[in-house]
C-alpha positions as CSV (number, residue, x, y, z in Angstrom):
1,X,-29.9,4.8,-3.7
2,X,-29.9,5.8,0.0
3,X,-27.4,8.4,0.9
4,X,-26.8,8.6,4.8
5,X,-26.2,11.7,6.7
6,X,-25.1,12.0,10.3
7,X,-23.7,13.6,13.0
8,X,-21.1,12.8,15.6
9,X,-19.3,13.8,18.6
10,X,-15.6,12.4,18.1
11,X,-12.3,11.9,17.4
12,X,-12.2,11.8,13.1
13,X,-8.6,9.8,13.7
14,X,-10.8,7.0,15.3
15,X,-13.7,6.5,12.6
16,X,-13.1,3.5,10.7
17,X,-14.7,4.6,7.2
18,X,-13.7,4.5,3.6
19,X,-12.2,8.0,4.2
20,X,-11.5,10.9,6.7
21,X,-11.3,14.1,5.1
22,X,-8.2,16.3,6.8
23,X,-8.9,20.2,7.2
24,X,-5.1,20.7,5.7
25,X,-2.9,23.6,4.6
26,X,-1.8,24.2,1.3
27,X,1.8,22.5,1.6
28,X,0.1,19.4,3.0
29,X,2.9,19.3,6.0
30,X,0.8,18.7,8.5
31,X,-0.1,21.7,11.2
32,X,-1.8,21.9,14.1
33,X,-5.6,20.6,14.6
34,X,-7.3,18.5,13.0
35,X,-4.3,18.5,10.4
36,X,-1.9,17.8,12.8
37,X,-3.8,15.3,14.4
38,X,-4.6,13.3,11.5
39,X,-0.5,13.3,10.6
40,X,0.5,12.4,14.0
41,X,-2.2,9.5,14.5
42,X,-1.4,8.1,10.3
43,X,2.4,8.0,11.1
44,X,5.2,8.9,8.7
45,X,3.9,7.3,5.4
46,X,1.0,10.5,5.4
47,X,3.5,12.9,5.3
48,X,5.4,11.0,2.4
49,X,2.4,10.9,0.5
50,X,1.8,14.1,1.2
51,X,5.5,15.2,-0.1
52,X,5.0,13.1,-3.1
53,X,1.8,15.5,-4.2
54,X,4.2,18.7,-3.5
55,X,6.2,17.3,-5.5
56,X,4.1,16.3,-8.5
57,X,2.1,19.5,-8.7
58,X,3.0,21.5,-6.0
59,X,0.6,21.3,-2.9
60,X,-3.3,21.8,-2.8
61,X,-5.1,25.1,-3.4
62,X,-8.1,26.6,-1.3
63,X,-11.2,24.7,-2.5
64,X,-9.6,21.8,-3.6
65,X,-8.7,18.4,-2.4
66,X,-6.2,15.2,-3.3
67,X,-6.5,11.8,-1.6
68,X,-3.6,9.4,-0.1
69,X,-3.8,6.4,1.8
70,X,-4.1,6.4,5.6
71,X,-0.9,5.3,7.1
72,X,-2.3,4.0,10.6
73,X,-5.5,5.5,11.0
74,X,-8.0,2.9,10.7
75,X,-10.0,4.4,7.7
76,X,-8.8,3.1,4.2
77,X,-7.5,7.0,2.8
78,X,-6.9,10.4,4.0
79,X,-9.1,13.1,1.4
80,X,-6.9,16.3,2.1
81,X,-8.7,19.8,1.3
82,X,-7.5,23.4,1.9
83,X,-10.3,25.3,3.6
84,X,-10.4,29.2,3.3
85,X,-9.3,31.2,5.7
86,X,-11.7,33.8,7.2
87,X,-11.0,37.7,6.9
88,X,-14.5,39.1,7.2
89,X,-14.4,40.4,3.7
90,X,-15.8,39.0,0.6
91,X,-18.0,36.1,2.4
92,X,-19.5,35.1,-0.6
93,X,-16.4,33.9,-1.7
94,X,-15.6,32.4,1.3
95,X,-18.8,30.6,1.2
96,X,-17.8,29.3,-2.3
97,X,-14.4,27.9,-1.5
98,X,-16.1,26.3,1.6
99,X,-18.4,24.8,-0.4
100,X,-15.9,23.9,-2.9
101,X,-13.9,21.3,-0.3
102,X,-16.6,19.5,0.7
103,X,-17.9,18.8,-3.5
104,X,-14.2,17.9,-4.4
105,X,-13.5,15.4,-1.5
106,X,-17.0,13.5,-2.4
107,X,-15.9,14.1,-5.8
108,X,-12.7,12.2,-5.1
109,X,-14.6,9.5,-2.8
110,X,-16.7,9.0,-5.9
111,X,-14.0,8.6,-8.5
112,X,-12.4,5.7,-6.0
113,X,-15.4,4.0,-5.0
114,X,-15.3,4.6,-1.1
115,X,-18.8,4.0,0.2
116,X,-18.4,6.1,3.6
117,X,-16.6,9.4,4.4
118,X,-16.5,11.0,7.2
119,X,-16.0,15.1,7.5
120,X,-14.3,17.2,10.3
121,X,-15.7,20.8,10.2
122,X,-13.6,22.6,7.9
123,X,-12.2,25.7,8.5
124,X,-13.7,26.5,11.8
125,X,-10.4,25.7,14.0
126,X,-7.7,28.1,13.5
127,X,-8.7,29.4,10.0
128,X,-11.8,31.4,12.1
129,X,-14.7,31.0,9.8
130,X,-17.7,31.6,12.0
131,X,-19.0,28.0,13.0
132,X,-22.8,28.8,12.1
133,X,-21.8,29.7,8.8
134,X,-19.8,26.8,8.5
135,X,-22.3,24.4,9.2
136,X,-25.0,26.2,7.1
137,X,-22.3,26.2,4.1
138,X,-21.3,22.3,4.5
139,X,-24.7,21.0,4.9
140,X,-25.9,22.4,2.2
141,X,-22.7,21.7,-0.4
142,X,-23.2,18.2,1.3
143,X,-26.6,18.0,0.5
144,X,-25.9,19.3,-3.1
145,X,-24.0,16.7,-4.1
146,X,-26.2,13.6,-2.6
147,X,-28.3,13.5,-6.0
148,X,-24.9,12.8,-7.9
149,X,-23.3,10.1,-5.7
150,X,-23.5,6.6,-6.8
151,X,-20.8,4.7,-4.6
152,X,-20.7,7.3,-1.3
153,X,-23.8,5.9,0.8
154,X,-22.7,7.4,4.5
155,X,-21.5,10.5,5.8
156,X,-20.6,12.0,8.7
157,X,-20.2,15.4,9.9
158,X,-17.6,14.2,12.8
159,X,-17.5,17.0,15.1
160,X,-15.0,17.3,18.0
161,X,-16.6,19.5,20.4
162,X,-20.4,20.2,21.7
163,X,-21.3,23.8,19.8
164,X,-20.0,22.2,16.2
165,X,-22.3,19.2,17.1
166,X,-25.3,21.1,18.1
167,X,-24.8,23.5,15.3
168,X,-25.2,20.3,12.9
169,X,-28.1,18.7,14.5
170,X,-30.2,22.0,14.4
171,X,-29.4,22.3,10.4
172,X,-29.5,18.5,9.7
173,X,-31.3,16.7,12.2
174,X,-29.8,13.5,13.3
175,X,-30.1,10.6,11.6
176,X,-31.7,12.4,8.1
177,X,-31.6,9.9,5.6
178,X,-31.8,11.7,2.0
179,X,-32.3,10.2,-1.4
């Protein structure tokens, strides 16, 4: 199977795919960027969901993701993941927990048989991981996983500004289709 991997300059609220993945915090309250962004455009059933999860097991640690449904937002669910935040020490590990997000929400996407997905870029807002880095580290999780994926068929690295984008294209190319 043909797995598809893109690039685009957008607003991730507006994709209508399978599933957005939101850059979230641990509590899964919503927050400012991307997070608060995807809350505010879903309406108040995200939140809900979202306080259900607290609830059951107590938020989302760094690395890892859960999945709701999207409220209002055109795509089918919402993946949540907590991205690291960036210190400057111990980048290995930061690398890791990176990488970790975007393997456990196509891990999800795989276990609820969503063909598309589309990805913000993680971590790079507010949580200050250098966007380069970023890039480097999600491509390459991304590209990790495409040999295990029976049911995700597109992706999209869904970036909202120009440096994000170009940052993409130079370590993907556009338009790479990968097997």
């Amino acid at each position: 199977m043909t797995t598809s991997l893109r690039t685009e300059l957008g607003d991730i609220t507006t994709f209508e795919v399978d599933a957005i993945v939101n850059a979230a915090n641990s509590s899964l309250m919503g927050g400012g960027g991307v997070d608060g962004a995807i809350h505010r455009a879903a309406g108040p059933s995200l939140l809900e969901e979202c306080r259900e999860i607290v609830r059951r097991q107590g938020g989302c640690d760094t690395g890892d993701a859960v999945i709701t449904a999207a409220g209002d937002l055109p795509a089918r669910h919402v993946i949540h993941t907590v991205g690291p935040v960036w210190t400057g020490d111990a980048p290995e590990e930061h690398d890791r927990l990176l990488a970790s997000c975007y393997t456990r929400s196509l891990e999800l996407a795989e276990q609820h048989g969503l063909a598309s997905i589309a990805f913000p870029n993680i971590s790079t807002g507010v949580y200050g991981f250098p966007k380069p880095r970023a890039a480097q580290v999600a491509i390459g999780a991304v590209e990790s996983a495409v040999a295990r994926l029976e049911s995700v068929t597109d992706i999209i690295f869904v970036c909202f500004d120009q440096e994000n984008l170009d940052l993409y294209r130079h370590h993907l190319g556009d338009g790479l289709e990968t097997h």
